[in-house]
N, CA, C and O atoms as CSV, one atom per row, in Angstrom:
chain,resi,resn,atom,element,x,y,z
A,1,UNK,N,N,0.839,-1.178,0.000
A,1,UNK,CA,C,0.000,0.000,0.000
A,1,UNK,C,C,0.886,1.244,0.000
A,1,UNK,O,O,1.751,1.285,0.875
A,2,UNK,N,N,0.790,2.312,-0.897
A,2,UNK,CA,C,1.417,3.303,-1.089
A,2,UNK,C,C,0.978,3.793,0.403
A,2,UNK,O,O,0.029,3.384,1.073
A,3,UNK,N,N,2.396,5.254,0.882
A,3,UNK,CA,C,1.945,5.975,1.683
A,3,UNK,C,C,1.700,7.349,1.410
A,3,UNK,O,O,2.304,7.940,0.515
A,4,UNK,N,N,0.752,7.949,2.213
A,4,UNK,CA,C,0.336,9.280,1.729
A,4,UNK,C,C,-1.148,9.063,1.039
A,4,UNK,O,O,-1.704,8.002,0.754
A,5,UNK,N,N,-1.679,10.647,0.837
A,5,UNK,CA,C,-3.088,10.836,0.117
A,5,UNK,C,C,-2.456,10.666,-1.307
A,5,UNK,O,O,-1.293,10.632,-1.710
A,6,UNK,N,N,-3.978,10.552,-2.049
A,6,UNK,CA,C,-3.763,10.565,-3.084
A,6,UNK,C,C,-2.805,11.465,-3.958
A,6,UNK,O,O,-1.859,11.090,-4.651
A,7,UNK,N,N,-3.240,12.632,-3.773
A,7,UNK,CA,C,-3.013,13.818,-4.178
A,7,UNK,C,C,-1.089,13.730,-4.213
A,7,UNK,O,O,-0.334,13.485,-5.154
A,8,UNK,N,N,-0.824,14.021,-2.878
A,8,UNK,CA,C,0.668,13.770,-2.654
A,8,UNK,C,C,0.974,12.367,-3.444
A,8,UNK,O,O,0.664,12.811,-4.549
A,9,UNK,N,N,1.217,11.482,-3.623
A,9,UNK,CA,C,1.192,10.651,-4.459
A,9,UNK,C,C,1.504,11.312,-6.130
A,9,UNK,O,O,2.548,11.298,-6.782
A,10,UNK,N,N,0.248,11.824,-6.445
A,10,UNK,CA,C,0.239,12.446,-7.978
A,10,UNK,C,C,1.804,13.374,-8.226
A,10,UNK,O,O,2.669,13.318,-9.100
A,11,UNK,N,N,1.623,14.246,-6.932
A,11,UNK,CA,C,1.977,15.093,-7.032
A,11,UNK,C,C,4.246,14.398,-7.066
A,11,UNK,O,O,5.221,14.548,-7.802
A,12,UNK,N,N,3.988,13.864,-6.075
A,12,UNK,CA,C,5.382,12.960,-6.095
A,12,UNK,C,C,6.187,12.487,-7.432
A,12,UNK,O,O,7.395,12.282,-7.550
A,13,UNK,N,N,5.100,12.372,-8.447
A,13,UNK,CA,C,4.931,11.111,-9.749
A,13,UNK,C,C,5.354,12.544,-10.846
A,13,UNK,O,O,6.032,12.328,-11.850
A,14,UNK,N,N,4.954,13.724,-10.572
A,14,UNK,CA,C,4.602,14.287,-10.835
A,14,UNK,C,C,5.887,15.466,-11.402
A,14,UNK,O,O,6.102,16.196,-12.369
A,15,UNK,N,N,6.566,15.056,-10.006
A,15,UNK,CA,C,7.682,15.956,-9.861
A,15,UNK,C,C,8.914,15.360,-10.194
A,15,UNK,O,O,9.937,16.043,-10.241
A,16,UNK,N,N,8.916,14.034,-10.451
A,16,UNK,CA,C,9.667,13.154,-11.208
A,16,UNK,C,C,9.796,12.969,-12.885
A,16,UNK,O,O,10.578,12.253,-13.511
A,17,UNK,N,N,8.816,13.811,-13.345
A,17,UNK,CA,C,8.354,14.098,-14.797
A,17,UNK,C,C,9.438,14.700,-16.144
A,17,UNK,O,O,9.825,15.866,-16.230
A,18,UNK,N,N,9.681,13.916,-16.827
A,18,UNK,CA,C,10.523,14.323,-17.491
A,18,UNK,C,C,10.210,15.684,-18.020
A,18,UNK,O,O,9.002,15.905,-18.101
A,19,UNK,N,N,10.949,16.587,-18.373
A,19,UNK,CA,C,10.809,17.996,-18.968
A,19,UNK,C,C,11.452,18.434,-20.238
A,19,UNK,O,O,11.381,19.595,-20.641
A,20,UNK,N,N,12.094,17.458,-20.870
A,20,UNK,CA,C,12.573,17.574,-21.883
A,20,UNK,C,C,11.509,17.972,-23.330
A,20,UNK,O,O,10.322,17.653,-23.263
A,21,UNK,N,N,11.894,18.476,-24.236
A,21,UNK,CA,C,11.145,18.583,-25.291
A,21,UNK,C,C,10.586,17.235,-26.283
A,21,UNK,O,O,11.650,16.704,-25.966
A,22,UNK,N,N,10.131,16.533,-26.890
A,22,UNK,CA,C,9.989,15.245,-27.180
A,22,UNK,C,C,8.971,15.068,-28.360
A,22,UNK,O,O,7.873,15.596,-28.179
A,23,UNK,N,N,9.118,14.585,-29.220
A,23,UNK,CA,C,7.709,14.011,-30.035
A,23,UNK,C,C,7.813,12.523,-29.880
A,23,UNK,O,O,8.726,12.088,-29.179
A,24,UNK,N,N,6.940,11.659,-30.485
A,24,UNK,CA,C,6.392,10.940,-30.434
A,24,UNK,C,C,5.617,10.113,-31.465
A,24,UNK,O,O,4.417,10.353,-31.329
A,25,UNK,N,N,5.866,9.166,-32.516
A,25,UNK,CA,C,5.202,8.881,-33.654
A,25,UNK,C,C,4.963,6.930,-32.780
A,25,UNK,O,O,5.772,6.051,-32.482
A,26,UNK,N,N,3.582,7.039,-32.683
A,26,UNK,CA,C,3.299,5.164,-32.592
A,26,UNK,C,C,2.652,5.056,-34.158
A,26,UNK,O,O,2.082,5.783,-34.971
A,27,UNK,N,N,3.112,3.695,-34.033
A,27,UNK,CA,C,3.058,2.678,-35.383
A,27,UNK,C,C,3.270,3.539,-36.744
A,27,UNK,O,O,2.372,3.958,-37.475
A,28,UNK,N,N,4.585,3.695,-36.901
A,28,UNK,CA,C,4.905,4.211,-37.988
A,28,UNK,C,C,5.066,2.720,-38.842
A,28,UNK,O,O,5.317,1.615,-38.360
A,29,UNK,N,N,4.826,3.099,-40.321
A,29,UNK,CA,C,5.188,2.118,-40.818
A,29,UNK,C,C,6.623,1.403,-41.687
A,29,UNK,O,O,6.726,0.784,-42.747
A,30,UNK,N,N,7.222,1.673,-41.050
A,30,UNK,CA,C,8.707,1.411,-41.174
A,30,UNK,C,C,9.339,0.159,-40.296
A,30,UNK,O,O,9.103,0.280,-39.094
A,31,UNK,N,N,9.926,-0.757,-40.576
A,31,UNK,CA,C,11.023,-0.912,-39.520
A,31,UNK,C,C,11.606,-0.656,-38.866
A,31,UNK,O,O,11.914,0.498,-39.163
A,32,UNK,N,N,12.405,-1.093,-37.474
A,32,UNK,CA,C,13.130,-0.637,-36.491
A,32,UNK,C,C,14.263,-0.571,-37.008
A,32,UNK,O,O,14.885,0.459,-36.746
A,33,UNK,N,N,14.871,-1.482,-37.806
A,33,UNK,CA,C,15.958,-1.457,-38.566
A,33,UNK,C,C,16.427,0.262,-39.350
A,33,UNK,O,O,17.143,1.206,-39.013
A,34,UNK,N,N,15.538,-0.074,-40.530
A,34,UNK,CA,C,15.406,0.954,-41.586
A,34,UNK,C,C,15.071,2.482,-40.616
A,34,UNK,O,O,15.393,3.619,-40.963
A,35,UNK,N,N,14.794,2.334,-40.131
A,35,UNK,CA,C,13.942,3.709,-38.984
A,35,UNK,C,C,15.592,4.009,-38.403
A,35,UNK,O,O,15.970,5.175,-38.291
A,36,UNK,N,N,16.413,2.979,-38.091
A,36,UNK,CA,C,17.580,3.304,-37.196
A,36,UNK,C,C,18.654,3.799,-37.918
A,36,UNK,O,O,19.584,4.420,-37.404
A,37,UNK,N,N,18.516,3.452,-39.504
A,37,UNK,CA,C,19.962,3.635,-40.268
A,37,UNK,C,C,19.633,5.519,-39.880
A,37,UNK,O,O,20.450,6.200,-39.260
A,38,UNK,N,N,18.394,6.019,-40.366
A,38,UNK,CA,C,18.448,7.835,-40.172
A,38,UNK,C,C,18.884,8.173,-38.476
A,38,UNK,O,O,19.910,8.751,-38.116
A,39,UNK,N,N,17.927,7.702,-37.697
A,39,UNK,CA,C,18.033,8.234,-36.271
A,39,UNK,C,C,19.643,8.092,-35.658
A,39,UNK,O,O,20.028,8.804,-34.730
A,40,UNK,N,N,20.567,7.006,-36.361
A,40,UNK,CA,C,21.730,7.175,-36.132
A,40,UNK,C,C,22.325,8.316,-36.758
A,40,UNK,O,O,23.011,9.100,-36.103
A,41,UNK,N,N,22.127,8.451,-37.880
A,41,UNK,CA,C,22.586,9.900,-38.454
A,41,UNK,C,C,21.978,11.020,-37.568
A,41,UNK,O,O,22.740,11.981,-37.462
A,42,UNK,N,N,21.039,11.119,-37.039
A,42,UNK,CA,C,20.964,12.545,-36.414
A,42,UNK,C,C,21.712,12.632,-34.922
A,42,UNK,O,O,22.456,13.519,-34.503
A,43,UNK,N,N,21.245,11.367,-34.240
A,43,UNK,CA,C,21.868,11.528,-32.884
A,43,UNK,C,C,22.854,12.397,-32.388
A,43,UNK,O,O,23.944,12.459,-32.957
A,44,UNK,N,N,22.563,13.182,-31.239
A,44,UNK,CA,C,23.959,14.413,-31.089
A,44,UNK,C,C,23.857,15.568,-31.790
A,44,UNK,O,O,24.276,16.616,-31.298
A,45,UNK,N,N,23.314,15.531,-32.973
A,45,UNK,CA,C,23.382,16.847,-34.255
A,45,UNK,C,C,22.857,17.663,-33.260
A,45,UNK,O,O,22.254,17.199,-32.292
A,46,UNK,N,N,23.096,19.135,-33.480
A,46,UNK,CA,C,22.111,20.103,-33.753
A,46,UNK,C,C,20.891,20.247,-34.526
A,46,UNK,O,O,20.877,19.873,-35.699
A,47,UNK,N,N,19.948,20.712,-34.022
A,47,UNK,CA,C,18.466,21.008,-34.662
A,47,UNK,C,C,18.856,20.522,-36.086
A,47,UNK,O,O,18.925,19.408,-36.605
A,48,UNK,N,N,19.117,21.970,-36.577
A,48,UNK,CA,C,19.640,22.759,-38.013
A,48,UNK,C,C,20.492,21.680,-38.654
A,48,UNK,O,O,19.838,21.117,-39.532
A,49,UNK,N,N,21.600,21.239,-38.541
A,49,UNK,CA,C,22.197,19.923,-38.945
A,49,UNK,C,C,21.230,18.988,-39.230
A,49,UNK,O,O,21.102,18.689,-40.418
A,50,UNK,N,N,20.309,18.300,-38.179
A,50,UNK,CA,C,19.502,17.121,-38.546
A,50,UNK,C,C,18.954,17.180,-39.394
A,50,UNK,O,O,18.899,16.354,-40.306
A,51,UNK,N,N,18.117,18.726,-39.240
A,51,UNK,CA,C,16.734,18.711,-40.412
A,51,UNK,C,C,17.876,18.742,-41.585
A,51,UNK,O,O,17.360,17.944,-42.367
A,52,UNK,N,N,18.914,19.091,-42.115
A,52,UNK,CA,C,19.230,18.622,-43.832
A,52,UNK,C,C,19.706,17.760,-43.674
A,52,UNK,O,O,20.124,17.256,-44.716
A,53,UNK,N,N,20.000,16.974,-42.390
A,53,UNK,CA,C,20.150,15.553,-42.979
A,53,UNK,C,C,19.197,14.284,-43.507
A,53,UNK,O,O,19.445,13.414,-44.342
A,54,UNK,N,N,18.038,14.519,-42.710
A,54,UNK,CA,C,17.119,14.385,-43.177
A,54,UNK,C,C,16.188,14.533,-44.360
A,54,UNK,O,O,15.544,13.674,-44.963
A,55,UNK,N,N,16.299,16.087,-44.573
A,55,UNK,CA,C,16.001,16.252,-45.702
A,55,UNK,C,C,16.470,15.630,-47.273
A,55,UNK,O,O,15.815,15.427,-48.295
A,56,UNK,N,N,17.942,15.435,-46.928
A,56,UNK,CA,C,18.476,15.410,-48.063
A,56,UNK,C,C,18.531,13.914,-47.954
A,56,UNK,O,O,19.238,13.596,-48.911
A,57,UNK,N,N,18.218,12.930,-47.389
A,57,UNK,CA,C,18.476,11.429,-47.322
A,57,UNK,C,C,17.379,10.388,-47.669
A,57,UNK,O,O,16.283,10.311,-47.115
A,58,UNK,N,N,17.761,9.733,-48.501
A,58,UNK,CA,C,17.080,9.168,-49.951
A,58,UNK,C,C,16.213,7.943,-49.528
A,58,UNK,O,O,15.431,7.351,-50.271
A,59,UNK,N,N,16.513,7.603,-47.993
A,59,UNK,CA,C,15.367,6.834,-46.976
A,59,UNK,C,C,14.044,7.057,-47.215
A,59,UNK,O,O,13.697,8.148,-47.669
A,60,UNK,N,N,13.342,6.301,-47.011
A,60,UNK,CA,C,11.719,6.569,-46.836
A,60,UNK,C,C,11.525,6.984,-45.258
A,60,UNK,O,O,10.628,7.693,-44.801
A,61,UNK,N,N,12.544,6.389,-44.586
A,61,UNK,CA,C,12.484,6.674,-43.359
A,61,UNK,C,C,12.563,7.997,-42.406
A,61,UNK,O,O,12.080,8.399,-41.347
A,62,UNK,N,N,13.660,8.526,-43.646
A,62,UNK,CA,C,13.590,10.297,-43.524
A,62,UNK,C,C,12.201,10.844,-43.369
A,62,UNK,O,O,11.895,11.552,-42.410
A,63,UNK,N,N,11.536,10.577,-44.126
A,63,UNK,CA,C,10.414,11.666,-44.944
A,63,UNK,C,C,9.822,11.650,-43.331
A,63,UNK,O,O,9.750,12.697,-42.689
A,64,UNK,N,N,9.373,10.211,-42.714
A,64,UNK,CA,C,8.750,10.606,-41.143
A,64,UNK,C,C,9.485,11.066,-40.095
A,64,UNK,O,O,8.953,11.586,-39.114
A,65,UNK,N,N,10.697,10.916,-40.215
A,65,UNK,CA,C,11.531,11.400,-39.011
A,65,UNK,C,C,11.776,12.840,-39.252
A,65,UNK,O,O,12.112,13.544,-38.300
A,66,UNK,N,N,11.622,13.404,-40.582
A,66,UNK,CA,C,11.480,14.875,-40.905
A,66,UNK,C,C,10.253,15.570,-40.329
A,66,UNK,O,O,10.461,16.699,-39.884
A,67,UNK,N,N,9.299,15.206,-40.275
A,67,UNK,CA,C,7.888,15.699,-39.779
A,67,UNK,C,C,8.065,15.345,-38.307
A,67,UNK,O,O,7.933,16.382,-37.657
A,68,UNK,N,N,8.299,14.353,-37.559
A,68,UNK,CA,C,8.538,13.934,-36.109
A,68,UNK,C,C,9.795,15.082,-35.693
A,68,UNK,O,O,9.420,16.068,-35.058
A,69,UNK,N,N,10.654,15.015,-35.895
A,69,UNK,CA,C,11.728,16.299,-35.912
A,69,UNK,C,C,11.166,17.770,-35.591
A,69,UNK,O,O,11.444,18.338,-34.535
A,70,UNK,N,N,10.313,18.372,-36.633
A,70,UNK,CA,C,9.795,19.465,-36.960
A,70,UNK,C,C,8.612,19.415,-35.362
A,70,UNK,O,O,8.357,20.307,-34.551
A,71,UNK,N,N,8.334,18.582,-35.410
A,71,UNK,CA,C,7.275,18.473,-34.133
A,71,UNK,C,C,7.817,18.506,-32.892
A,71,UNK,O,O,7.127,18.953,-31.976
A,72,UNK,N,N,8.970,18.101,-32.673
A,72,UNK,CA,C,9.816,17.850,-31.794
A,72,UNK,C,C,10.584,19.761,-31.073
A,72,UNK,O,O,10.762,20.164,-29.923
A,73,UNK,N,N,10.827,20.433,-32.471
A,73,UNK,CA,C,11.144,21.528,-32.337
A,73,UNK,C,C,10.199,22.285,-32.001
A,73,UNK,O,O,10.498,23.143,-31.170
A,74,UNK,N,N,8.650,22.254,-32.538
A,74,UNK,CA,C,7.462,23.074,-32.541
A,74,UNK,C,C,7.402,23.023,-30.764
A,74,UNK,O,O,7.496,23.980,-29.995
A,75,UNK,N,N,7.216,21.588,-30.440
A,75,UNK,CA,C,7.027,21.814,-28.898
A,75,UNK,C,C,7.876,22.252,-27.912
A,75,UNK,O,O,7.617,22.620,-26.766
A,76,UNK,N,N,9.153,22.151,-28.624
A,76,UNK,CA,C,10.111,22.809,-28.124
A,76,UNK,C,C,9.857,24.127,-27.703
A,76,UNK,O,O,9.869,24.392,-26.500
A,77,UNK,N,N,9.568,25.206,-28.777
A,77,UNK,CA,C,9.861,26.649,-28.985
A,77,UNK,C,C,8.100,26.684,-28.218
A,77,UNK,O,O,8.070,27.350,-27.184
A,78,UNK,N,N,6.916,26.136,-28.578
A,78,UNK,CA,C,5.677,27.265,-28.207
A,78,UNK,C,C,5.383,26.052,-26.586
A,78,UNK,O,O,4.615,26.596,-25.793
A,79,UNK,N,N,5.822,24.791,-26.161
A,79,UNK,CA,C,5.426,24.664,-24.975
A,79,UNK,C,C,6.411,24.837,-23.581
A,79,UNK,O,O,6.225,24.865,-22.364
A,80,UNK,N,N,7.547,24.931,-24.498
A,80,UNK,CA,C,8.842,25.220,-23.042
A,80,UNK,C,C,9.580,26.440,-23.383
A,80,UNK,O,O,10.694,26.683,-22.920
A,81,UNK,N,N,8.898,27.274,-24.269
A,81,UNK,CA,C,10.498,28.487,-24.470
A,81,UNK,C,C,11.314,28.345,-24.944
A,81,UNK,O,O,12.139,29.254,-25.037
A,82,UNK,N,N,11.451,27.502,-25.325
A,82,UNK,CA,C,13.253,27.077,-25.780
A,82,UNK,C,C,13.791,27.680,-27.436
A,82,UNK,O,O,13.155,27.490,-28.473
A,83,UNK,N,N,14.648,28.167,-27.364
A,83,UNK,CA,C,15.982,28.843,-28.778
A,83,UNK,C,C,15.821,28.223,-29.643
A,83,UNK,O,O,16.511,27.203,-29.640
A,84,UNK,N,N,15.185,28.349,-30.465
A,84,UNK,CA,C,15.593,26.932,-31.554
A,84,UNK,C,C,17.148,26.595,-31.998
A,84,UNK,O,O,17.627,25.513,-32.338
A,85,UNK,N,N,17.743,27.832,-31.885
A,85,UNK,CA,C,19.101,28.305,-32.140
A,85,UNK,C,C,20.123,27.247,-30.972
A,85,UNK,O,O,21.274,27.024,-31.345
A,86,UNK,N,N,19.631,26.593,-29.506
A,86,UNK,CA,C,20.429,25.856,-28.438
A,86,UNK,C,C,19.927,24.788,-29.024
A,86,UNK,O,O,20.552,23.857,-28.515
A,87,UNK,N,N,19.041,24.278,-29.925
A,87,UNK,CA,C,18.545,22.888,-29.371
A,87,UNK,C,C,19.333,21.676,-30.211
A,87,UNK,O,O,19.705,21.657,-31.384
A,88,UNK,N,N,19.419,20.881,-29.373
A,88,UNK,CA,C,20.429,19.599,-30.268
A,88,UNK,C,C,19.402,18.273,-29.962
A,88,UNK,O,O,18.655,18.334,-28.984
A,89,UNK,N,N,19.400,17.160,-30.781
A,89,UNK,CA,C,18.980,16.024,-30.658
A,89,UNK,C,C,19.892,15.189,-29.674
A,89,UNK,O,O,21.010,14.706,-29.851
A,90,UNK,N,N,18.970,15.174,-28.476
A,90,UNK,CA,C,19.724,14.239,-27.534
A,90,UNK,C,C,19.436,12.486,-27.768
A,90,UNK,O,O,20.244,11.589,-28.009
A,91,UNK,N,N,18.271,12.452,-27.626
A,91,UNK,CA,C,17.890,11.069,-27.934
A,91,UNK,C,C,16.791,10.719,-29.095
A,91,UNK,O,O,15.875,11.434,-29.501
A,92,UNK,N,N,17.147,9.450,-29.491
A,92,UNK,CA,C,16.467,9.161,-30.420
A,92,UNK,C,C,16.338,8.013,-31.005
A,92,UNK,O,O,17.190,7.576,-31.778
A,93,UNK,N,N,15.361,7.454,-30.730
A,93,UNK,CA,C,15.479,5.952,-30.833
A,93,UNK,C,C,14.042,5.153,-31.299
A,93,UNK,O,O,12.936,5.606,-31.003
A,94,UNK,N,N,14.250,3.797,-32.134
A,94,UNK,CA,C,13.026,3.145,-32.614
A,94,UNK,C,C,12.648,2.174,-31.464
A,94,UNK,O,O,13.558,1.450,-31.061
A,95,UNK,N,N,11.390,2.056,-30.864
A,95,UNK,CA,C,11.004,0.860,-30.361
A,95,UNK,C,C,9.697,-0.233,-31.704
A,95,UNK,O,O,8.946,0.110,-32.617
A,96,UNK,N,N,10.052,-1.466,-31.116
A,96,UNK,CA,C,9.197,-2.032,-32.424
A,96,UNK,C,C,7.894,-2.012,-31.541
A,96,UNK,O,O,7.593,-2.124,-30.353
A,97,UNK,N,N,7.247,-1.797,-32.829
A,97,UNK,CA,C,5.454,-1.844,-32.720
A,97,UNK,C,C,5.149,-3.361,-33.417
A,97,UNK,O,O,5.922,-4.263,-33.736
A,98,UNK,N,N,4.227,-3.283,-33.475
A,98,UNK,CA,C,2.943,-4.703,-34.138
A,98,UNK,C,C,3.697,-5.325,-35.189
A,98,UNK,O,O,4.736,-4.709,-35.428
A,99,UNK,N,N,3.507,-6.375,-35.916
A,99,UNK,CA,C,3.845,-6.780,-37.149
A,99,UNK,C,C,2.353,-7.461,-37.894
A,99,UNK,O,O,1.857,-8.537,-37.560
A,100,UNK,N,N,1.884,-6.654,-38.827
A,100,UNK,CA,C,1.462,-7.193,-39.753
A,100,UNK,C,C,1.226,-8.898,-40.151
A,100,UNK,O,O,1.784,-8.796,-41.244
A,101,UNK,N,N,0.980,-9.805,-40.117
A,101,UNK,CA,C,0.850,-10.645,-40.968
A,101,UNK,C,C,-0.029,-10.966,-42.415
A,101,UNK,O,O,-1.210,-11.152,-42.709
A,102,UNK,N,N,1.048,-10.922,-42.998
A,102,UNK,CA,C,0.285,-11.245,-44.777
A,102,UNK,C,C,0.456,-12.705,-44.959
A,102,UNK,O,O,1.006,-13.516,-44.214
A,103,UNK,N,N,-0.263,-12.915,-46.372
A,103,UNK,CA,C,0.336,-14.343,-46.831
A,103,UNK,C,C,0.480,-14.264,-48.322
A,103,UNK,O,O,-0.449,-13.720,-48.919
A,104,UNK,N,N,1.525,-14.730,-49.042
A,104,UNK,CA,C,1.686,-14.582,-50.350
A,104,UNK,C,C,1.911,-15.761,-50.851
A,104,UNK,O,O,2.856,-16.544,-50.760
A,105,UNK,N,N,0.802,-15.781,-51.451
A,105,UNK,CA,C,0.857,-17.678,-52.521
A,105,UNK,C,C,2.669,-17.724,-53.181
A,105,UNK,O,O,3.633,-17.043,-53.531
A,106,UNK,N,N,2.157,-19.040,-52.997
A,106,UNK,CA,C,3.175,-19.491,-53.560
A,106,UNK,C,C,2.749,-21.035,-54.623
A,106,UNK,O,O,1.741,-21.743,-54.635
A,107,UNK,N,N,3.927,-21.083,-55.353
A,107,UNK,CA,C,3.791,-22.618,-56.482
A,107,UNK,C,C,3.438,-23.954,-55.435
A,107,UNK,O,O,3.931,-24.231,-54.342
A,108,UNK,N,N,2.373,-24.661,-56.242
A,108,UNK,CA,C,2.490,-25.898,-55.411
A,108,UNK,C,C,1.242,-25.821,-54.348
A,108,UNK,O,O,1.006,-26.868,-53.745
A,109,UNK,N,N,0.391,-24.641,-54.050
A,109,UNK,CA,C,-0.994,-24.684,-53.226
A,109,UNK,C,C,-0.023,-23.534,-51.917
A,109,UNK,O,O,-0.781,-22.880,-51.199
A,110,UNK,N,N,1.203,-23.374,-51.713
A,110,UNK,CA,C,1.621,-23.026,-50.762
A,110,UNK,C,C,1.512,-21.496,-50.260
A,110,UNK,O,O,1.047,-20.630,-51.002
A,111,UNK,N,N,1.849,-21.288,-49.293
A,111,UNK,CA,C,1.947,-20.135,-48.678
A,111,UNK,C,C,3.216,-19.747,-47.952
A,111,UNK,O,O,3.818,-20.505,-47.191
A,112,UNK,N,N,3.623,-18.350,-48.281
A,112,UNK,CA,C,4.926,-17.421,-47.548
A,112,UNK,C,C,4.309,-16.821,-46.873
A,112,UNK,O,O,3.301,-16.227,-47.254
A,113,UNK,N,N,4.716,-16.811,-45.754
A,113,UNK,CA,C,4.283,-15.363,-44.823
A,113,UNK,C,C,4.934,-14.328,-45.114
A,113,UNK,O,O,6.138,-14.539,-45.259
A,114,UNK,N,N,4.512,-13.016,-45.291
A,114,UNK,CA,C,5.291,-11.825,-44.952
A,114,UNK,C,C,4.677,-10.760,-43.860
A,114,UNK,O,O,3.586,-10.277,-43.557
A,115,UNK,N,N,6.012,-10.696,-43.469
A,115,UNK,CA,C,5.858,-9.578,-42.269
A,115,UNK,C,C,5.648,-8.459,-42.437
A,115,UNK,O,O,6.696,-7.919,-42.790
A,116,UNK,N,N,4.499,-7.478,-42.355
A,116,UNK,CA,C,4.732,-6.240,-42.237
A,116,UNK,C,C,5.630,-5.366,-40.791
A,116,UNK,O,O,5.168,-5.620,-39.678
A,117,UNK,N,N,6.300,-4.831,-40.827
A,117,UNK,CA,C,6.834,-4.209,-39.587
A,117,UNK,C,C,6.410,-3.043,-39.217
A,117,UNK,O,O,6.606,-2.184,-40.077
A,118,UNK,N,N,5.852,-2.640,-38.171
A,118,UNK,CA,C,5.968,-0.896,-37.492
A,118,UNK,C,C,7.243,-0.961,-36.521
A,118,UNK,O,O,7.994,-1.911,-36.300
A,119,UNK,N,N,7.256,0.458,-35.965
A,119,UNK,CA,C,8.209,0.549,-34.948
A,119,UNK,C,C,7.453,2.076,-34.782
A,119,UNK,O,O,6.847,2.701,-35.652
A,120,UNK,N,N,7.732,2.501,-33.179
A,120,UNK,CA,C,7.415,3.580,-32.589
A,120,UNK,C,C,8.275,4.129,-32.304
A,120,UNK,O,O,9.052,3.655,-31.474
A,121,UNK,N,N,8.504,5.461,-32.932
A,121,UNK,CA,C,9.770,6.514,-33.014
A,121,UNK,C,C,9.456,7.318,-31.984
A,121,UNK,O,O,8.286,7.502,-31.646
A,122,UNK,N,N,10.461,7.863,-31.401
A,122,UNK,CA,C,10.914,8.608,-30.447
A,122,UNK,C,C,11.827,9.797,-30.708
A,122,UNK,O,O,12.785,9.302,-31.304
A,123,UNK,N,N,12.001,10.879,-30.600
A,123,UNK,CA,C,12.832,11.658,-30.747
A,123,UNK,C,C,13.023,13.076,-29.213
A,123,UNK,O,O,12.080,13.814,-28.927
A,124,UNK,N,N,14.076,13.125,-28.647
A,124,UNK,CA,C,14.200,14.045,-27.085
A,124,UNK,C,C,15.050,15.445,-27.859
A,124,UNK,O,O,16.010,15.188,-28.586
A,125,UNK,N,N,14.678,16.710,-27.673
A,125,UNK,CA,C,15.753,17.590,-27.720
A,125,UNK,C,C,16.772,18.100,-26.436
A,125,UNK,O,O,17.163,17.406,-25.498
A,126,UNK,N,N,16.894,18.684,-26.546
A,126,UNK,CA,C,17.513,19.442,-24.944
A,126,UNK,C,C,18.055,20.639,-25.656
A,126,UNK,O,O,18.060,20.670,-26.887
A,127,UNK,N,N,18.616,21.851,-24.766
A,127,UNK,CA,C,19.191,22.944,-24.677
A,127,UNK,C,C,20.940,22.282,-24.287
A,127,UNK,O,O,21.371,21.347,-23.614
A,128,UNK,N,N,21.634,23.518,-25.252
A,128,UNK,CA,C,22.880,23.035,-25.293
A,128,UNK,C,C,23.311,24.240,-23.802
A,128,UNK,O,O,24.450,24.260,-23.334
């Protein structure tokens, strides 16, 4: 049994709360793999650095981590104040989501499975 009222409780949970800037994409449809070759390229960058790396990178995986990025900064600058000019990519990382199951005929009456993959992207800024 926890101790304390409720309230204190919340409030405890509360004050332990991360404060970092952050977006958030569940079930993207990408791999954890393919999702990781970009998020390794940004890791550490500056803002401004990431977004053309992103931009300019011939991934499919870019195109969402470009919009997750941009979101990442938006909440940055209008819910915490923050420079866009300090901010660097601290963390950034794929967790896997769901997998799809398909089935694709095959010769002979048979069946292949194929996997569809998601993964749930993550991206943290911070102030330098």
């Amino acid at each position: 049994m926890a101790k304390g009222h409720r309230s204190q409780i919340k409030r405890e949970r509360n004050a332990q709360k991360d404060t970092r800037p952050s977006a958030k994409l569940s079930y993207a449809r990408v791999s954890v793999q393919k999702a990781c070759f970009v998020l390794d390229a940004i890791r550490g960058k500056d803002v401004k650095t990431a977004l053309g790396i992103v931009t300019y990178n011939p991934r499919y995986a870019s195109e969402i981590i470009s919009k997750l990025l941009k979101s990442a900064i938006a909440n940055a600058e209008n819910n915490n104040g923050m420079n866009i000019d300090n901010l660097y990519v601290e963390e950034c990382y794929a967790n896997k989501g769901p997998t799809m199951k398909r089935i694709r005929p095959r010769a002979q009456g048979r069946a292949y499975r194929i996997e569809k993959r998601m993964s749930h992207i993550t991206i943290v800024l911070n102030e330098k």
